[in-house]
C-alpha positions in Angstrom: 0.0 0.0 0.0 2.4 2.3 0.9 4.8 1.6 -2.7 1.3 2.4 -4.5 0.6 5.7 -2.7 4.0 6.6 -2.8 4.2 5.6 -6.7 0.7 8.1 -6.7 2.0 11.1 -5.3 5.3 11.0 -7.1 3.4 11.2 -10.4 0.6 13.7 -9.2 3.3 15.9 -7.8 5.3 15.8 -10.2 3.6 17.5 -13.3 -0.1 17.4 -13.5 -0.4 18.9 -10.5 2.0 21.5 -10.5 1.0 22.4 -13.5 -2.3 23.1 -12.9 -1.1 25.4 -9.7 1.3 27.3 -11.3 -1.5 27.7 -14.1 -4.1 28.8 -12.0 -1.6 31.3 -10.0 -0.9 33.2 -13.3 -4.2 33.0 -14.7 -6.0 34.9 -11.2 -2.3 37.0 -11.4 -3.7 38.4 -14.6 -7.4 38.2 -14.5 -7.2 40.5 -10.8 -4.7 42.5 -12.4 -1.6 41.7 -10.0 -3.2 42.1 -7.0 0.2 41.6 -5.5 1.0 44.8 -6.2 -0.7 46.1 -3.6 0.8 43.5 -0.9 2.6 46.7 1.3 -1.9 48.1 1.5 -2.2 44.5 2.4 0.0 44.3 5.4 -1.1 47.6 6.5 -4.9 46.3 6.7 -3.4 43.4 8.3 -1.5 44.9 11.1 -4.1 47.4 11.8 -4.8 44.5 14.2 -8.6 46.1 15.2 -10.5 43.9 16.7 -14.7 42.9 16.0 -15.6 43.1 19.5 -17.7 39.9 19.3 -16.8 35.9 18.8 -15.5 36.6 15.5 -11.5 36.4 15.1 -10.1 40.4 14.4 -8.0 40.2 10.9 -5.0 39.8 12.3 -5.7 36.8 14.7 -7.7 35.0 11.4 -4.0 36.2 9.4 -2.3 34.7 12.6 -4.4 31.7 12.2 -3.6 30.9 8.7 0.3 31.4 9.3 -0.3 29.1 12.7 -1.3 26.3 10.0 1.3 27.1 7.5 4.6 28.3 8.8 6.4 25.0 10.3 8.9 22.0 9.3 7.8 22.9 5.5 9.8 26.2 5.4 12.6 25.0 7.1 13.6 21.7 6.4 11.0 21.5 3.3 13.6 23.9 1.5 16.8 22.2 2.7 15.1 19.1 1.3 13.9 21.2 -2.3 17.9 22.2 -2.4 19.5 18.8 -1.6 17.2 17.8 -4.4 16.8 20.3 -7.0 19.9 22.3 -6.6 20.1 25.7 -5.1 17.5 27.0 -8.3 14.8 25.2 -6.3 14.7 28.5 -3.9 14.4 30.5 -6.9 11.1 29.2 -8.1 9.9 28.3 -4.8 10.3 32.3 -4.7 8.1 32.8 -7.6 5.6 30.0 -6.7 4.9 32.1 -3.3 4.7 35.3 -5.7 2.3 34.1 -8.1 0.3 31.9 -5.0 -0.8 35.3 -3.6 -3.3 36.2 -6.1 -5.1 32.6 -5.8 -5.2 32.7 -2.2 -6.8 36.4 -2.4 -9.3 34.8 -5.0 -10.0 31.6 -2.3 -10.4 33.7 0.3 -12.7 36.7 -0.9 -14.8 33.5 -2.4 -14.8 32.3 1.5 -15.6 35.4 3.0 -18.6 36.3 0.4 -20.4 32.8 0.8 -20.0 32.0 4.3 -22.9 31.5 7.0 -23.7 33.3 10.0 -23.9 30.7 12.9 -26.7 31.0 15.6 -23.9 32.1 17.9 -23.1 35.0 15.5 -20.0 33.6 14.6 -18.7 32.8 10.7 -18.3 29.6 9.1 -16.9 29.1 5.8 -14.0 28.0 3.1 -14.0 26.1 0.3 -16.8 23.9 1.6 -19.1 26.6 2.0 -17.8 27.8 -1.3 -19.1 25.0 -3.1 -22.8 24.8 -1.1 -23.9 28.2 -1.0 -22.1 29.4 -4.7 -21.7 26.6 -7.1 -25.3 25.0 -4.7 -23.0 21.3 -4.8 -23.0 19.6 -1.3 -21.9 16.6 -2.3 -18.7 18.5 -3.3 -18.3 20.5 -0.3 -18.8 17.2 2.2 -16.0 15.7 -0.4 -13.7 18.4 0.8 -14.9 18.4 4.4 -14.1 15.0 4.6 -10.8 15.5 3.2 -9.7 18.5 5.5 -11.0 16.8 8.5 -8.3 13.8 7.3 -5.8 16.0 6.4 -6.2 17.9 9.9 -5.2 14.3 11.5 -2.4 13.8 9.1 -0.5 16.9 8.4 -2.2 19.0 10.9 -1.6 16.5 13.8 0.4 13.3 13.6 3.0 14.5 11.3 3.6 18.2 13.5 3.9 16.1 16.7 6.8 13.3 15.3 8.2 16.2 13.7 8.6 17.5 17.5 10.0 14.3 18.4 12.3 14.1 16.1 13.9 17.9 16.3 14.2 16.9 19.6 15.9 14.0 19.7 18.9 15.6 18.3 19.7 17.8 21.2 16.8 16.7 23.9 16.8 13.0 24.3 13.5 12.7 25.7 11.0 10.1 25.7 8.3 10.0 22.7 5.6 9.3 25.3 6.4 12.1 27.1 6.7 14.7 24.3 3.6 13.3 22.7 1.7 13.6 26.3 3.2 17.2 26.8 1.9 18.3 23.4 -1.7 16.6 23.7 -2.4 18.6 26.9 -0.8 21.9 26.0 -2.2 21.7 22.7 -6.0 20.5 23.9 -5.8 23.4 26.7 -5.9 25.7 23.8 -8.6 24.6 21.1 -10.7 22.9 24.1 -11.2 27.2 24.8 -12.5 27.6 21.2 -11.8 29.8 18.2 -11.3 32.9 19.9 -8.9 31.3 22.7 -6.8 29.8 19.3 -6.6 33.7 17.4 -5.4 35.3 20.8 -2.4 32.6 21.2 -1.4 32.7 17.8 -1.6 36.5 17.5 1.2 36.8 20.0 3.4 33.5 19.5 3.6 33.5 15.6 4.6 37.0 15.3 7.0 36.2 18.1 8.6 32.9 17.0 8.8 34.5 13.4 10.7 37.4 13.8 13.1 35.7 16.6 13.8 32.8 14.0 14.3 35.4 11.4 16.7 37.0 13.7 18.5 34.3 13.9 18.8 34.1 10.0 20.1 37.2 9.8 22.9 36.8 12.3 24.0 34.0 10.0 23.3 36.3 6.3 25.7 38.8 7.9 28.3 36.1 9.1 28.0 34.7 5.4 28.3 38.4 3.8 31.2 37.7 1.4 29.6 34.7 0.4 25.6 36.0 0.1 26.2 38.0 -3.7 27.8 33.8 -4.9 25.1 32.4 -3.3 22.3 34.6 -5.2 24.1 34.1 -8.2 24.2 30.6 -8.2 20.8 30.5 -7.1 19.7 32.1 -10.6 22.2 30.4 -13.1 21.1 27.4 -11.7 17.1 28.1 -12.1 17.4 28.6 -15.6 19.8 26.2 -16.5 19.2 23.5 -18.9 22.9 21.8 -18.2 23.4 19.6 -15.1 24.8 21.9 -12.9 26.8 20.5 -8.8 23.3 21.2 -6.8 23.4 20.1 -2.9 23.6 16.8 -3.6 22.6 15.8 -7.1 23.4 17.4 -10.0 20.4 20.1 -10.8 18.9 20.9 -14.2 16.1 23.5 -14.7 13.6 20.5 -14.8 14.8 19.8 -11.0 14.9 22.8 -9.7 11.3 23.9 -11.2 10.0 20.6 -9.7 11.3 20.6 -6.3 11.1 24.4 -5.9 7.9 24.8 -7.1 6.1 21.6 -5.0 8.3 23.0 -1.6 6.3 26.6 -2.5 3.0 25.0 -3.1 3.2 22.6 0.0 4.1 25.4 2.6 1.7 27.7 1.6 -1.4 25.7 0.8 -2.5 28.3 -1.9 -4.8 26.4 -4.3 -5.3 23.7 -1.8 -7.8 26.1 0.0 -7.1 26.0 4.0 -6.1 29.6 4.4 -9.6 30.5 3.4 -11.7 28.9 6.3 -9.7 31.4 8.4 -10.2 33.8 6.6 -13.7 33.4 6.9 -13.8 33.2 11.1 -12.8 37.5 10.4 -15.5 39.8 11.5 -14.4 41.9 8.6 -17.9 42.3 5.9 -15.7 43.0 3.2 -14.6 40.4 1.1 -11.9 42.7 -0.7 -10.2 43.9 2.5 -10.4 40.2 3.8 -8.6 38.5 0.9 -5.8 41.0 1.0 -4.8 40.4 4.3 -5.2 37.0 3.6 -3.2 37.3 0.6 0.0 38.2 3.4 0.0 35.0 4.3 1.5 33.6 1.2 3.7 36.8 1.2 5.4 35.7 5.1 5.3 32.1 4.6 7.0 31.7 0.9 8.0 35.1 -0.2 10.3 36.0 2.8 10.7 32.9 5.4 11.5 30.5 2.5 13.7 32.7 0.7 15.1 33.5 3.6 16.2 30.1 4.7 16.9 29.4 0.9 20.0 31.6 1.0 20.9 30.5 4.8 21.0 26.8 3.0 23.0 28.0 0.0 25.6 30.5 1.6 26.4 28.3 4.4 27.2 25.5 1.6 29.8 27.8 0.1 30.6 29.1 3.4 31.3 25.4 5.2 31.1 23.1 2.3 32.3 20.6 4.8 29.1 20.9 6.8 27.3 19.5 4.4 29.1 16.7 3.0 27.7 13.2 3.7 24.2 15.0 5.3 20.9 13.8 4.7 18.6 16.2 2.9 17.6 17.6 5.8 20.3 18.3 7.1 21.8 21.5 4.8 19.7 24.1 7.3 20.7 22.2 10.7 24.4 22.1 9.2 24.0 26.1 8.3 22.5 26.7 11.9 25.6 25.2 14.0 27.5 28.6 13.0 25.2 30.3 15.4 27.1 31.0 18.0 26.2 29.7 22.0 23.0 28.5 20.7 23.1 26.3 16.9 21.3 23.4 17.2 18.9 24.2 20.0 18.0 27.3 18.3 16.7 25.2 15.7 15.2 22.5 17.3 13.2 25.0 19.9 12.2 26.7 16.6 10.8 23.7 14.5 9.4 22.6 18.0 7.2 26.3 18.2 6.2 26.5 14.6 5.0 22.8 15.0 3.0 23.2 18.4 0.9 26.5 15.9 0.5 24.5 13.1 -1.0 21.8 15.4 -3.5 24.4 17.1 -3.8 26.0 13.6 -5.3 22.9 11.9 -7.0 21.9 14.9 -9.6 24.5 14.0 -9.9 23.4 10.0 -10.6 20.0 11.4 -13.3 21.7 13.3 -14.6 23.7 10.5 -14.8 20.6 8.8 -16.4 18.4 11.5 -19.0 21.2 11.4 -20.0 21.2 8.3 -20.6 17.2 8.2 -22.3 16.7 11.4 -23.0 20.0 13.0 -21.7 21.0 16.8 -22.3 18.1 17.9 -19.4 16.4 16.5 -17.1 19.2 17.8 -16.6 17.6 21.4 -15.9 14.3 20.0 -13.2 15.9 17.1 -11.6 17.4 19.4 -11.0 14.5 22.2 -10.2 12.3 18.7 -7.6 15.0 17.7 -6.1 15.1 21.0 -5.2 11.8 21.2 -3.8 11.8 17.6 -1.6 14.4 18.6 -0.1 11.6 21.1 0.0 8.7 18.8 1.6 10.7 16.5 4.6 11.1 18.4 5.2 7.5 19.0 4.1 5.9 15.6 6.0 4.8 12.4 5.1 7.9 10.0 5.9 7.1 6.5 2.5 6.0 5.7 0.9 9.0 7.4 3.1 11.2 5.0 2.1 10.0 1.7 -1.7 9.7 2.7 -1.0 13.2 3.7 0.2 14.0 0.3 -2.2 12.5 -1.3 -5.4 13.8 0.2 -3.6 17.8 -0.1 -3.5 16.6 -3.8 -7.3 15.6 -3.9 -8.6 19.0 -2.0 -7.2 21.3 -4.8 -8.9 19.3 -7.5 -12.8 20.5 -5.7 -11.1 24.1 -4.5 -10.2 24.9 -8.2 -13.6 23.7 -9.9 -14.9 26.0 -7.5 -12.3 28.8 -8.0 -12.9 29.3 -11.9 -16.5 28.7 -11.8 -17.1 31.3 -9.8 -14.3 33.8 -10.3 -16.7 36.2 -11.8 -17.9 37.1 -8.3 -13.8 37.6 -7.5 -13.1 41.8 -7.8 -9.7 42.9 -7.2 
């Protein structure tokens, strides 16, 4: 089972799907007439920070949110992996991926925002799901994609963040599984057990937080790789739009590599086309669909645009830097090996970050799953979601994971095929 799976994803991964991303991202890039343009407006709405007054998340905690589920293991490690692959041209298109991806997540999200429902509570519930019931009137396509969150909330969302946790930490914490998996479960069910607006107020202040710290310590080790940061941008390009077999990390890279790895690395971390972001997006008190999708649209902009890049060069400097470093590591090893030249600190710098970003993107999801759970089955189900994804959050820390991964893989893959029908058939109600 696992051979198939694995045999699926490395086919759907590889071109049709990326493909069809990277066709839709142009196509809404040109049809809202670059809405990217306007990304410094958008992260001045966004950090305007105002607040509803009522149950409904302010704009920033639903931007918060949506960076809680995204920013994690996939934009550090993801990119060492997308370099050690597709040579140092991966970050490069990995880059533009996160460029482009901003004008379909502001198309997702001002879809999410304009058909969502007002609870009895006089909260908002929405995304893709509602999407495709109240705009394209299909339910039996919008309980497909339920169904496929709620999975994907105990698979990436869950399992996956937790042995992620476990595993950064066995390299400088040698704890046991069963405790770290115990720890998480009852921090982690102390937060969404207080509901949606208990889940915006923690990530408004730890995301932000564990950001620009990590990004801190990024820059400490840009400015101790100064003579080598000009090399390591220009080897970056030659090698994204080379045809010949250029010495990548580990293989040798071709433009056919790097557009692969680079592109699926920016398309993984920031979910854009896969349609998450936009059932935050949709918990805002903000009426305005416009205003909504642009700060939405920032998420794309932190998560690819600037973290990834960010730890792109980190990756690519160090390995002129240090080449030493990174001889004989896996491919996740380039950023860890980049991340010892921090000085005092180095490896527990990066473990306590990939431990933070893991514990939001496990409280992020947390709420898609519930989105999800009520859409299928109402409130009701919320209780018995949540006790569920408690517990996953301990298996995952002591199970085998390789299986997990690939059905991971494979249900992202099958949510964008439902988000996108809904995406261009109703991209007439989209305005820019």
């Amino acid at each position: 089972m696992l051979h198939i799976i694995q045999e699926a994803n490395d086919f759907i991964w590889s071109i049709p799907l990326l493909f069809v991303l990277m066709g839709t991202h142009i196509y809404f890039t040109g049809k809202l007439r670059i809405p990217q343009r306007r990304i410094f407006h958008a992260i001045r709405l966004s950090l305007g920070m105002d607040d509803t007054g009522d149950k409904n998340l302010s704009p920033f905690s639903a931007l918060s949110t949506t960076l809680a589920a995204t920013l994690g293991t996939g934009n550090i490690i993801g990119v060492s992996t997308a370099v050690a692959l597709g040579g140092p041209g991966a970050v490069f298109w990995c880059w533009v991926t996160g460029i482009l991806g901003m004008a379909t997540s502001y198309g997702e999200c001002y879809l999410s925002v304009l058909f969502r429902t007002r609870q009895k509570d006089g909260t908002y519930a929405g995304g893709p799901m509602y999407v495709m019931r109240n705009g394209l009137h299909n339910n039996t396509l919008g309980s497909f994609y339920a169904v496929c969150t709620l999975i994907a909330a105990f698979g990436v969302g869950c399992t996956t963040q937790s042995n992620s946790v476990v595993q950064a930490a066995a390299a400088s914490f040698p704890v046991s599984p069963h405790l770290i998996g115990i720890a998480l479960a009852v921090l982690t069910g102390t937060v969404i057990l207080g509901g949606v607006k208990k889940i915006g107020n923690l990530c408004e202040r730890v995301v932000p937080a564990m950001s620009f710290i990590y990004l801190l310590g990024c820059f400490f080790l840009l400015c101790l790789y100064h003579r080598q940061l000009p090399h390591a941008c220009l080897w970056i390009l030659k090698d994204a739009l080379s045809f010949s077999s250029i010495a990548g990390g580990f293989v040798g890279s071709t433009l056919q590599l790097s557009l692969r790895y680079g592109i699926a690395r920016g398309l993984f971390t920031n979910e854009a086309g896969i349609g998450t972001s936009a059932i935050a997006a949709a918990a805002s008190g903000v009426n305005d669909p416009k205003k909504q999708a642009y700060i939405s649209m920032t998420a794309v902009f932190w998560d690819t645009v600037v973290m990834c890049l960010v730890t792109g060069l980190v990756v690519v400097s160090n390995m002129l830097y240090d080449p030493a470093s990174v001889q004989g590591a896996a491919a996740t090893g380039l950023t860890s090996a980049a991340f010892e030249h921090l000085p005092y600190v180095g490896d527990a710098f990066l473990t306590i970050s990939l431990t933070t970003f893991a514990v939001t993107t496990l409280i992020g999801w947390s709420y898609f799953g519930e989105k999800a759970t009520e859409y299928l089955v109402g409130n009701k189900g919320i209780p018995y979601y949540k006790l569920i994804y408690i517990l996953m959050i301990y298996f995952g820390a002591v199970i085998p994971m390789n299986l997990v991964w690939e059905c991971t893989d494979l249900i992202n893959a099958l949510m964008v095929v439902p988000n996108l029908i809904a995406l261009y058939a109703l991209r007439r109600h989209i305005r820019s």
